[in-house]
MIDOSE-1310 file (N, C-alpha, C; in nm, 2 decimals, decimal comma, always signed):
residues 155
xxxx	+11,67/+11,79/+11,69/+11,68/+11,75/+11,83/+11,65/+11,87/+11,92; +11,54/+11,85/+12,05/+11,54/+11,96/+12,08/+11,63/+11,94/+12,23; +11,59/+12,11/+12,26/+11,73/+12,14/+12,35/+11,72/+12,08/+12,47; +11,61/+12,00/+12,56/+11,56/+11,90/+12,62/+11,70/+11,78/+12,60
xxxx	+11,68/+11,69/+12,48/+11,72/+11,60/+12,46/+11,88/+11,57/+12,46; +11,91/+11,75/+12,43/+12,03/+11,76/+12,40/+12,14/+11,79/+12,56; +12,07/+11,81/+12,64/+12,11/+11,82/+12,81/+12,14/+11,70/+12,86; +12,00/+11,62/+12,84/+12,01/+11,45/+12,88/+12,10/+11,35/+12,84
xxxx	+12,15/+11,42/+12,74/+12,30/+11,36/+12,65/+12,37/+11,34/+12,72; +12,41/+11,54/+12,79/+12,54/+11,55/+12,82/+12,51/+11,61/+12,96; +12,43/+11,54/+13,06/+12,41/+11,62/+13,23/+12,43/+11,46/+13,24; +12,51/+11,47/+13,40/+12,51/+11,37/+13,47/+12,37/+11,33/+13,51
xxxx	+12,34/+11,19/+13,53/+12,18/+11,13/+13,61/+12,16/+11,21/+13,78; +12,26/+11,24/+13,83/+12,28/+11,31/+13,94/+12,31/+11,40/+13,98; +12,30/+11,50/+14,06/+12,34/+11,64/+14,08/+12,45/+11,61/+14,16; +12,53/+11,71/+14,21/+12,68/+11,71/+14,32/+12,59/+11,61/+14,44
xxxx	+12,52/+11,69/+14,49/+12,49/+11,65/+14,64/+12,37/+11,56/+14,63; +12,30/+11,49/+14,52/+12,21/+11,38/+14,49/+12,34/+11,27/+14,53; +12,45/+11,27/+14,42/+12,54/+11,21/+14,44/+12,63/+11,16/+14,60; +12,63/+11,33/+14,65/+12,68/+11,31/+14,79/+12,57/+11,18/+14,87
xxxx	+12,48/+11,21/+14,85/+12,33/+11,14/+14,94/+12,35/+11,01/+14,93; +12,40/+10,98/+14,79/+12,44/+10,82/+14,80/+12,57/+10,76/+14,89; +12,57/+10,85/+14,91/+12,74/+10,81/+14,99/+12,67/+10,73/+15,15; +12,62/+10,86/+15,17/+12,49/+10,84/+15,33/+12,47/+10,68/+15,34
xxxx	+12,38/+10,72/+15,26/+12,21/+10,65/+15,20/+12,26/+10,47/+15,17; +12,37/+10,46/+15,07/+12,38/+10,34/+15,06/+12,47/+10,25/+15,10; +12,60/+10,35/+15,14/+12,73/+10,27/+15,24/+12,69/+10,28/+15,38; +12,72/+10,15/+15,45/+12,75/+10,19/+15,59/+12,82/+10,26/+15,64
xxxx	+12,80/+10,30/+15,75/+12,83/+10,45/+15,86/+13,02/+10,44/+15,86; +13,06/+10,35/+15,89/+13,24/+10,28/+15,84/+13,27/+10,33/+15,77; +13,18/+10,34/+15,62/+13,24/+10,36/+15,45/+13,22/+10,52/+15,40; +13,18/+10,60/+15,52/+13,14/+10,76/+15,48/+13,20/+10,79/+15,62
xxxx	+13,31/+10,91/+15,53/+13,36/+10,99/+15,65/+13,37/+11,14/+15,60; +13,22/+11,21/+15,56/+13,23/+11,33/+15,57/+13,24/+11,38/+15,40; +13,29/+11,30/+15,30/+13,29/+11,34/+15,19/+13,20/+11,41/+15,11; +13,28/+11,53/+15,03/+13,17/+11,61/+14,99/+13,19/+11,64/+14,82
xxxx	+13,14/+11,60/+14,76/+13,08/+11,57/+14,63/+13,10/+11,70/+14,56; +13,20/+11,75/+14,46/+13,22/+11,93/+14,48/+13,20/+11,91/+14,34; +13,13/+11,83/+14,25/+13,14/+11,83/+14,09/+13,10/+11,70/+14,01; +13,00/+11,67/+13,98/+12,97/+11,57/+13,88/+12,97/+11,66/+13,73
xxxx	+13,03/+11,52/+13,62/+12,98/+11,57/+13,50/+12,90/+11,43/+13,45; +12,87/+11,42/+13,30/+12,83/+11,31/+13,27/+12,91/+11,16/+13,27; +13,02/+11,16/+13,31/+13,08/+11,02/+13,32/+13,24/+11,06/+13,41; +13,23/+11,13/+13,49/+13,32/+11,22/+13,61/+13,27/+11,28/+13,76
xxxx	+13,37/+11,26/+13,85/+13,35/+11,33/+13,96/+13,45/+11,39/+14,03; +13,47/+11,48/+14,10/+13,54/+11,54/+14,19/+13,50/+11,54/+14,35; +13,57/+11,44/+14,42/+13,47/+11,44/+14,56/+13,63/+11,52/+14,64; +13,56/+11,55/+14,80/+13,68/+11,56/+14,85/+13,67/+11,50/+15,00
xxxx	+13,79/+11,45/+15,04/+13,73/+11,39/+15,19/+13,83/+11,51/+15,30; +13,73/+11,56/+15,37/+13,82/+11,66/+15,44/+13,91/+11,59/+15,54; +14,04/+11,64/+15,59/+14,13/+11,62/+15,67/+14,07/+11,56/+15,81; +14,17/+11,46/+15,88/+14,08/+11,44/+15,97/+14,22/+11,36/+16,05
xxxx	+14,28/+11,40/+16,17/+14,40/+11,34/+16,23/+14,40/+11,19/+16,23; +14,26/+11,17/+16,22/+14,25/+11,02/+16,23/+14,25/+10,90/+16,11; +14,31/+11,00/+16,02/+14,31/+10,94/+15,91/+14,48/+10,87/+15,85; +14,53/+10,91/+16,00/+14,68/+10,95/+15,95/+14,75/+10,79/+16,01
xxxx	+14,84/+10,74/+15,91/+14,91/+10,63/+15,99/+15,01/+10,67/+16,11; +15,04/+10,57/+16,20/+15,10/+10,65/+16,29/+15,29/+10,67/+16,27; +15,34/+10,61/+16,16/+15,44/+10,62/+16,11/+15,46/+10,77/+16,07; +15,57/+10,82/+16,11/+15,67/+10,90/+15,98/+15,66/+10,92/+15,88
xxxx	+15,67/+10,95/+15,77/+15,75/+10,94/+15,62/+15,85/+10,89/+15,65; +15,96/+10,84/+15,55/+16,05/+10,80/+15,56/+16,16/+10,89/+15,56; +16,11/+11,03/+15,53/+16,18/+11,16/+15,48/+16,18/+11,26/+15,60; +16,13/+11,22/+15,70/+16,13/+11,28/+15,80/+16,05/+11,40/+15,83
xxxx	+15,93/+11,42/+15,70/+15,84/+11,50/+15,67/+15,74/+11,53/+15,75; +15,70/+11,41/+15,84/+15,56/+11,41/+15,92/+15,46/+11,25/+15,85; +15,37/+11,29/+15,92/+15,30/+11,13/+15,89/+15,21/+11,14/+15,76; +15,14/+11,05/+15,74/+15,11/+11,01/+15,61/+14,94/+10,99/+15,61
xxxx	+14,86/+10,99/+15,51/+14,76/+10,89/+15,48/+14,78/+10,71/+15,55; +14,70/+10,70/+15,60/+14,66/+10,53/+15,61/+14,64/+10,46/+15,43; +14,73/+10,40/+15,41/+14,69/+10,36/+15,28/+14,55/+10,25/+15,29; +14,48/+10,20/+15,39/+14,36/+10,11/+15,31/+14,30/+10,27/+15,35
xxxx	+14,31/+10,37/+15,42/+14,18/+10,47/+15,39/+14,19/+10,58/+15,23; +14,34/+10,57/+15,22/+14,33/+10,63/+15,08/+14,25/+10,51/+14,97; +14,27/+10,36/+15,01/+14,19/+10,30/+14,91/+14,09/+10,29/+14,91; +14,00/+10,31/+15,04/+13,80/+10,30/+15,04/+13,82/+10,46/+14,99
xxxx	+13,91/+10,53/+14,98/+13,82/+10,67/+14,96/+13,81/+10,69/+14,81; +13,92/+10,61/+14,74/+13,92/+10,62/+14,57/+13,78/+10,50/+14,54; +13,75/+10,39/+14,62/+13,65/+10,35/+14,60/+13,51/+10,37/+14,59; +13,52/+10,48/+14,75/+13,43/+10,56/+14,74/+13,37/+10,66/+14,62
xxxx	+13,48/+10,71/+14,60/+13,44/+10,83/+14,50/+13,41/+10,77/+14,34; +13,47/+10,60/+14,30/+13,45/+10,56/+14,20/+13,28/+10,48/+14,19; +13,26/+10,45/+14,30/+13,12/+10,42/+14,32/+13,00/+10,52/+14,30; +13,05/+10,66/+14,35/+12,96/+10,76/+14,37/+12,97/+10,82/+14,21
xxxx	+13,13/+10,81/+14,15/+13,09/+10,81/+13,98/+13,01/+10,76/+13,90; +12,95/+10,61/+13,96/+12,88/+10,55/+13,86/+12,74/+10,57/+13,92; +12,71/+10,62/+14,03/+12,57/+10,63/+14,07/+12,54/+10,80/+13,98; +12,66/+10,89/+14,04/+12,64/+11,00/+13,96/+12,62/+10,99/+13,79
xxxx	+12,65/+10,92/+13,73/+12,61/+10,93/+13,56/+12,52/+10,81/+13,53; +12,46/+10,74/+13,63/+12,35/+10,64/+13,57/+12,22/+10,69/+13,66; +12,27/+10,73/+13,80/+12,16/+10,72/+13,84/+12,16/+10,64/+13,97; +12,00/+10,69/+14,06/+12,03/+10,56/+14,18/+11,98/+10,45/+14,16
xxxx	+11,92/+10,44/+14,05/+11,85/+10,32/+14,02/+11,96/+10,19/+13,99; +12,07/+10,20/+13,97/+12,20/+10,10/+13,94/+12,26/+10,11/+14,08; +12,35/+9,94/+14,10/+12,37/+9,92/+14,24/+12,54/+9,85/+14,14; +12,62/+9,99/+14,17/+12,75/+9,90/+14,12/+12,82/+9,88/+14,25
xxxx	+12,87/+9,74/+14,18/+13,01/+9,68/+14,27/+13,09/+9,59/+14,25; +13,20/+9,65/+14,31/+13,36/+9,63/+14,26/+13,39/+9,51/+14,27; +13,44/+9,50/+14,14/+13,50/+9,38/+14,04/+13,61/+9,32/+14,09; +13,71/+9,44/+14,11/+13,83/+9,48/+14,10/+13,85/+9,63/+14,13
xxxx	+14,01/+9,62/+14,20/+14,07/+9,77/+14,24/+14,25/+9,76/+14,23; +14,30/+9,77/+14,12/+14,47/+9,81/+14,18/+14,44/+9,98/+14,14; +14,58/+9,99/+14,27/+14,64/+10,10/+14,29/+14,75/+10,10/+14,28; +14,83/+10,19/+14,26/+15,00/+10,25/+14,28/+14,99/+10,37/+14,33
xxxx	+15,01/+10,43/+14,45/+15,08/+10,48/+14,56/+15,20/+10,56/+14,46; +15,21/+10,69/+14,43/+15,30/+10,73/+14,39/+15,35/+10,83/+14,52; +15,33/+10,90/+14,58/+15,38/+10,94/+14,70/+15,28/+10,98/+14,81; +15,34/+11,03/+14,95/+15,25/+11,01/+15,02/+15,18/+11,10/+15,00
xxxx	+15,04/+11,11/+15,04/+14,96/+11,18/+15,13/+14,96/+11,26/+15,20; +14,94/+11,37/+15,21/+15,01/+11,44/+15,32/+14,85/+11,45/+15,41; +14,93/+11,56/+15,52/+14,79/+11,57/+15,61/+14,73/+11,70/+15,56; +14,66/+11,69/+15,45/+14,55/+11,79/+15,39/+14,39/+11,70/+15,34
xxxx	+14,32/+11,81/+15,31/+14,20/+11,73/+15,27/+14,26/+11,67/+15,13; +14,24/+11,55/+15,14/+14,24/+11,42/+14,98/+14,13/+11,46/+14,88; +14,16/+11,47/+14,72/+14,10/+11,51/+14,67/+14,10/+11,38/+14,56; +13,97/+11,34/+14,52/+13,97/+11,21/+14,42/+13,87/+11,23/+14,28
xxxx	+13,95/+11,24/+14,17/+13,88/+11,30/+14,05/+13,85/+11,15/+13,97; +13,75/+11,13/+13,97/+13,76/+10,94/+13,87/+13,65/+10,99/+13,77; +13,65/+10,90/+13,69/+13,59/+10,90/+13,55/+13,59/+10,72/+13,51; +13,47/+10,72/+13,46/+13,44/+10,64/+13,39/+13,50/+10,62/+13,21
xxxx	+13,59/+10,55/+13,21/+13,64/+10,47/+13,09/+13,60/+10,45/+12,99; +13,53/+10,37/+13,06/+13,44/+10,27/+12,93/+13,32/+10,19/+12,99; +13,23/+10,23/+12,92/+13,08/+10,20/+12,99/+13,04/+10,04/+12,86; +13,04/+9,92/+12,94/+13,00/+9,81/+12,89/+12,90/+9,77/+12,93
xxxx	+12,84/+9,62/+12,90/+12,70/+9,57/+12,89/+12,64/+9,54/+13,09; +12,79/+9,52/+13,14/+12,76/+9,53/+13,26/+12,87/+9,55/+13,34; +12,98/+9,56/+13,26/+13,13/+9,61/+13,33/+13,15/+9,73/+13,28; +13,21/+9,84/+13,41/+13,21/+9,94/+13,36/+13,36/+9,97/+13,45
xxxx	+13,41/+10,02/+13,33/+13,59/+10,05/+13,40/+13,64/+10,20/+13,39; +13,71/+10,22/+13,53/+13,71/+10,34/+13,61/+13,83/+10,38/+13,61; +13,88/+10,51/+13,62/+13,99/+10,53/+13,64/+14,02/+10,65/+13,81; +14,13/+10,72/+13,87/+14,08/+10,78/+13,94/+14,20/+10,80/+14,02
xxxx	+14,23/+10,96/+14,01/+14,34/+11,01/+14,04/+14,34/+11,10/+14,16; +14,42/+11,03/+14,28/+14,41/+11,15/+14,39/+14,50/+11,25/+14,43; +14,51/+11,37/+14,49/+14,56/+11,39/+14,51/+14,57/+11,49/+14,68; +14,70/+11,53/+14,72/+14,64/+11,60/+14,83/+14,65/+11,75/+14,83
xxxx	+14,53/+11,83/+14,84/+14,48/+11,94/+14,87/+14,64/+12,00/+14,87; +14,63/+12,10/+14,76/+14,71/+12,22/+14,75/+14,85/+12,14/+14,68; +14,87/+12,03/+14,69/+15,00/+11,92/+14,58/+15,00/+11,93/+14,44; +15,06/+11,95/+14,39/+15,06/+11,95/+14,23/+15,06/+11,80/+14,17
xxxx	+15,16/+11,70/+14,23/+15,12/+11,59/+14,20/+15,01/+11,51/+14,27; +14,98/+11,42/+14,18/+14,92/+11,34/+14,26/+14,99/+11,21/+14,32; +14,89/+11,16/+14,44/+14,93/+11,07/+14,56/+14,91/+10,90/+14,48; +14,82/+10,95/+14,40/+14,79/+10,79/+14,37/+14,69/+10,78/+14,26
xxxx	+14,74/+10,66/+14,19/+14,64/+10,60/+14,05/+14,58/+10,48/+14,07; +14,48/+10,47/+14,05/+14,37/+10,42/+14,09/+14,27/+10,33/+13,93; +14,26/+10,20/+13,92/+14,20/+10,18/+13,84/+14,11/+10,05/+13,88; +13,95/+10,04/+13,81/+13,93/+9,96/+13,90/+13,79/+9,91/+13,79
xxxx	+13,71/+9,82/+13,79/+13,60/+9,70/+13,74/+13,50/+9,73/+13,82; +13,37/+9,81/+13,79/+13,27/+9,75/+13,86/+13,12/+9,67/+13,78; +13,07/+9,67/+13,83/+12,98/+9,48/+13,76/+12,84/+9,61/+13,78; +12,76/+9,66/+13,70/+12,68/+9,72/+13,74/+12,52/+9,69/+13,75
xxx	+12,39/+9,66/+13,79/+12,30/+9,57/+13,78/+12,15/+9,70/+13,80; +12,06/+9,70/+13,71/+11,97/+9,77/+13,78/+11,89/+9,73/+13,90; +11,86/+9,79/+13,99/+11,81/+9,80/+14,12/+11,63/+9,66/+14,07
């Protein structure tokens, strides 16, 4: 096998910021806020969405900590980055979309940049299942698990 064939195995179809460009390029201006694509591998990503006051619900914690993540923006953002997974290891030539998405919320969010690491599962004949763990910039735990179905179709 030469050392050619042996890359194409194991390199993502997309580079960090090929990957970013899909974010642009194929979601509406609503579904991209800034995220920056810091790591593809061949069936993984590390995106990160930077901080942004406006991302914050206007509640409290209940802990008296300060305010929180918007939870549907923590959910487009794990969507985001599970989408930008499967373009990053197939390619732009595949147009996936979600099947399905639960989440569990394990605590909040805080106000840092959100960091979302997903990986691809299990790659099937046209369902492909994702997993995808966030967390917030500089937290040891994470904020939330993320699992989700996308139906994937060539362009």
């Amino acid at each position: 096998m030469n050392d050619q064939v042996k890359i194409n195995e194991i390199a993502p179809a997309l580079t960090a910021k090929q990957a970013e460009n899909m974010i642009t390029t194929n979601l509406p201006p609503i579904d991209h806020h800034g995220e920056i694509v810091e790591q593809v591998g061949r069936n993984s990503i590390r995106v990160r969405l930077p901080y942004d006051r406006g991302f914050m619900g206007t509640e409290p914690w209940q802990d008296g900590s300060g305010q929180v993540f918007s939870g549907p923006m923590v959910m487009g953002f794990a969507d985001t980055t599970m989408y930008c997974c499967v373009m990053a290891a197939m390619g732009a030539d595949v147009i996936p979309v979600m099947a399905n998405l639960n989440i569990t919320f394990l605590r909040p969010a805080r106000a840092a940049d959100l960091i979302a690491e997903a990986r691809i599962v299990r790659r099937g004949g046209r369902l492909h299942y994702l997993e995808c763990w966030l967390t917030s910039d500089g937290e040891p735990e994470p904020c939330a698990h993320v699992t989700s179905t996308y139906r994937v179709s060539k362009r």
